[in-house]
ROLONU-792582 format. One record per residue: z, y, x of N, C-alpha, C, O in turn. Coordinates in steps of 0.1 Angstrom, whole numbers, plus 5000, padded with zeros to 4 digits. Layout:
BEGIN
ZYXZYXZYXZYX/...
REM end
This chain:
BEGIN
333132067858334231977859333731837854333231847843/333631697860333931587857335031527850336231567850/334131407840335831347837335531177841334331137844/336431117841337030967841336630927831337530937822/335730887826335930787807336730617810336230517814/337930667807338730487807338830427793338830517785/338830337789339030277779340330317771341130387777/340530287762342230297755342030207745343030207737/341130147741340830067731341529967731341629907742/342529877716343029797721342729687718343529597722/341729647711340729507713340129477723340229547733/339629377722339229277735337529257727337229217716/336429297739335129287738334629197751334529237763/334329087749333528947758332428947756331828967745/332028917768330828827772330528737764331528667765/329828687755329628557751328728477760328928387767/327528537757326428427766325528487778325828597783/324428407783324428447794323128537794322228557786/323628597809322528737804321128657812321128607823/320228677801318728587807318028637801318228697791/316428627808315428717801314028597792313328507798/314128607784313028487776312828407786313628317784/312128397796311828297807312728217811312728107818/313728267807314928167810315828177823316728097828/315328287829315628317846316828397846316928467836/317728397854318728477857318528667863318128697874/318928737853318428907851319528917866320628907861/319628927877320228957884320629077886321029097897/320529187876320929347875322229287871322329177865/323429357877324729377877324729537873324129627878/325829557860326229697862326129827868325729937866/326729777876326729897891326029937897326430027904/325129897898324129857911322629987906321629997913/322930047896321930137892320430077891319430147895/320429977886319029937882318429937874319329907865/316829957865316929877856316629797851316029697856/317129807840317429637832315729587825315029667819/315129457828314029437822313929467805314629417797/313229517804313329507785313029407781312729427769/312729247785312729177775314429077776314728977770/315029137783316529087786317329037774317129117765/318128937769318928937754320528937761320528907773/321428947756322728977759323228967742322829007731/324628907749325328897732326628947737326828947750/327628987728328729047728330128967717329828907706/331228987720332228937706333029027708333429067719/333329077695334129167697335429117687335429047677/336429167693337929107687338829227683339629277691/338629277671339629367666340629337657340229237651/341729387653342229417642341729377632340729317636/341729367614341529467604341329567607341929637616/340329607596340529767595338929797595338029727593/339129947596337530027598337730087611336930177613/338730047620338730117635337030067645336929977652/336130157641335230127654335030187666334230277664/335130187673335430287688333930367685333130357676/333830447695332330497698332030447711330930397713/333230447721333430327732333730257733334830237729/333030167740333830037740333229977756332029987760/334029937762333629827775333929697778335029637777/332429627782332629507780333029477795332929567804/333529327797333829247809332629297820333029287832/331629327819330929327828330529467830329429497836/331429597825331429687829330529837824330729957826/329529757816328329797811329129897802330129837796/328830047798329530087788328830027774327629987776/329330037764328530027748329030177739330130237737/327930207736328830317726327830317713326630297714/328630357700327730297690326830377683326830497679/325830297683324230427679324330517674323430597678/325030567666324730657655325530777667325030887664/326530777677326430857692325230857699324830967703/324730757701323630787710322530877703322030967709/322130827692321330927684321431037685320631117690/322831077681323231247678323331337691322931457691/324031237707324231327714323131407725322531367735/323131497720321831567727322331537744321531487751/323131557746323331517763323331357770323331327782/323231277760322831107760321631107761321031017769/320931187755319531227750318731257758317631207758/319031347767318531407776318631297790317731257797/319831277790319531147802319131027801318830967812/318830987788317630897785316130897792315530817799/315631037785314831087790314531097797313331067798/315231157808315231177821315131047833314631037845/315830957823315530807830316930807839316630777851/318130837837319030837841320330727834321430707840/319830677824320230597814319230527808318130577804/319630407806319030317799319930267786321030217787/319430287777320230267759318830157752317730167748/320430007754319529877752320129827738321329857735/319429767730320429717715321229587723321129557734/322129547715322729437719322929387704322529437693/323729257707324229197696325429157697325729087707/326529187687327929207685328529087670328429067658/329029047679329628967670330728987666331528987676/331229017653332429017650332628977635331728947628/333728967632334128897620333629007610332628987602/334129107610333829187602332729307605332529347617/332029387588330629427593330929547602332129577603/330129597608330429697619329329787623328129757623/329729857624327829927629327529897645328129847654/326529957645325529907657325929977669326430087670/325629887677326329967692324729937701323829897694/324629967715324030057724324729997738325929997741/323929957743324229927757323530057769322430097771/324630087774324030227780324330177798325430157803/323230157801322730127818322830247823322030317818/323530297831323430417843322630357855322730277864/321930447849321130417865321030487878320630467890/321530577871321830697887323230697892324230737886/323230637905324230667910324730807918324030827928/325330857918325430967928326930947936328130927933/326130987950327230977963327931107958327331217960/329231097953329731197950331531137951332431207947/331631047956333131067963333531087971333031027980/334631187975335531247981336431097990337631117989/336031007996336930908002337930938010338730848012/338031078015339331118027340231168012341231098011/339931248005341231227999341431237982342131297974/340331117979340630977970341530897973341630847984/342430857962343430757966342630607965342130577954/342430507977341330447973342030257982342730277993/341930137980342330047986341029987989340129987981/340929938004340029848007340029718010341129678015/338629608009339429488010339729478026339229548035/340529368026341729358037342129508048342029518060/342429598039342729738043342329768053343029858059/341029708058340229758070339929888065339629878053/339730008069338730118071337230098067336730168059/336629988074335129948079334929868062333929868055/336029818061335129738051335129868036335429988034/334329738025334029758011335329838004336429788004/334929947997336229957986336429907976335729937967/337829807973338129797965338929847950338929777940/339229917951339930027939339730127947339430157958/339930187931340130417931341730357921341930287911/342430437930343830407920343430627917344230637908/342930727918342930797919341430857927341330857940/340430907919339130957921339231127926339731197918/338631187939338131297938336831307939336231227946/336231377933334531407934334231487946335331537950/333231527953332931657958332131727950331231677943/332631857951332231947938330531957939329831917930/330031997952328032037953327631927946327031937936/328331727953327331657944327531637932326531617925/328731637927329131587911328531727906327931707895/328431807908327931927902326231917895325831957884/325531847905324031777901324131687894322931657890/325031607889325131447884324331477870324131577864/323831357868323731357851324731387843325631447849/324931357830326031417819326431267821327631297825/326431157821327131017824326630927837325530857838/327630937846326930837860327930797869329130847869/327530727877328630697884328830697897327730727901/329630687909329730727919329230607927329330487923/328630647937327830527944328330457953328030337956/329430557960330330477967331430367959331830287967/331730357949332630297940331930287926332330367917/331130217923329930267908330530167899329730137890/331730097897332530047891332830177881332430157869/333430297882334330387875332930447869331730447874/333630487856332330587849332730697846333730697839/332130837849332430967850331531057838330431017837/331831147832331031247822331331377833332031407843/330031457823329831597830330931637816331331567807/331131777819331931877806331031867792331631847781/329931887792329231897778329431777772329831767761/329131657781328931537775330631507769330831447758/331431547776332931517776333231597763333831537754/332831687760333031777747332331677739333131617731/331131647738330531597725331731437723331931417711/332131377731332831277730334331317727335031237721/334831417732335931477723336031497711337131467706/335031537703334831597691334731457681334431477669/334931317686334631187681336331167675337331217679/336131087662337531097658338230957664339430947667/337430867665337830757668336830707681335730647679/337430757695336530727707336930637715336530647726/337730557713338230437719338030467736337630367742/338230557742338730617756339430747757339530837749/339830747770340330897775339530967786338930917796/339631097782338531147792339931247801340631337797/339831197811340831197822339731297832338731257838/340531447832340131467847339731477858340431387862/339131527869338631427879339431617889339531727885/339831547900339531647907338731657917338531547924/338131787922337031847928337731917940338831987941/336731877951337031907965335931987968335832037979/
REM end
């Protein structure tokens, strides 16, 4: 079984500056696009919460990139393994916020997998042509053979906007007391 990881967090995490690599050139990796990211890349973050000690384990920023905070990435053996595997990329970032916080993790998917169901995904395209690009998943189905191969975190290639967990990975992120998403379901065709 797949899940959905959506946000539920109710702070607001921005972009602050721009994403460039020392040379000063524009990193033209977009989120989605399953690439990877140069390692000499810098990226900054602001994060806007509450008071409090609420730190998500997730968090998503404007540009789609999941973050989730190290001391997850460390521990989860199924993070771990897709690292490894080169199926993820886990980059440091810098977070700005008023108050101290621990360290988060920029996590690059880099595998996309053709694993949507488009006949009966509830799904809008732009100018509701057929032929063209899709614009939303108001409602995702997977097909079961390919989501079945996926990594434990990746995303669908036809729509690589949405981010999806395998079951193990969805368990270790259940077991988080404070995971600033919902792991939503997916159904399989």
């Amino acid at each position: 079984m797949a899940f959905q990881l959506i946000p539920d967090f109710e702070g607001e995490c921005r972009f602050v500056d721009d994403w460039r690599s020392p040379s000063n050139s524009w990193n033209t990796v977009v989120p989605s696009n399953g690439v990877w990211i140069d390692s000499d890349y810098t990226s900054q973050f602001e994060l806007a919460i509450g008071p409090g000690d609420f730190w998500p384990v997730f968090l998503l920023n404007p540009l789609s990139w999941p973050l989730f905070r190290k001391d997850f990435v460390d521990t989860s053996l199924e993070l771990q393994r897709a690292i490894h595997r080169g199926d993820v990329q886990s980059l440091p970032i810098l977070l700005n916020a008023a108050e101290k916080h621990p360290e988060y993790r920029l996590i690059n998917v880099t595998r996309l997998v053709p694993c949507l169901d488009v006949q009966r995904s509830c799904i809008s395209r732009f100018d509701d042509d057929p032929t063209e690009e899709i614009s939303a998943v108001n409602r995702a189905v997977l097909r079961r053979e390919a989501s079945s191969d996926a990594p434990p975190v990746f995303r669908a290639r036809e729509f690589p906007v949405m981010l999806f967990v395998q079951d193990a990975m969805a368990e270790e992120l259940s077991a988080c007391r404070e995971l600033g998403a919902e792991l939503v379901p997916v159904e399989l065709s």
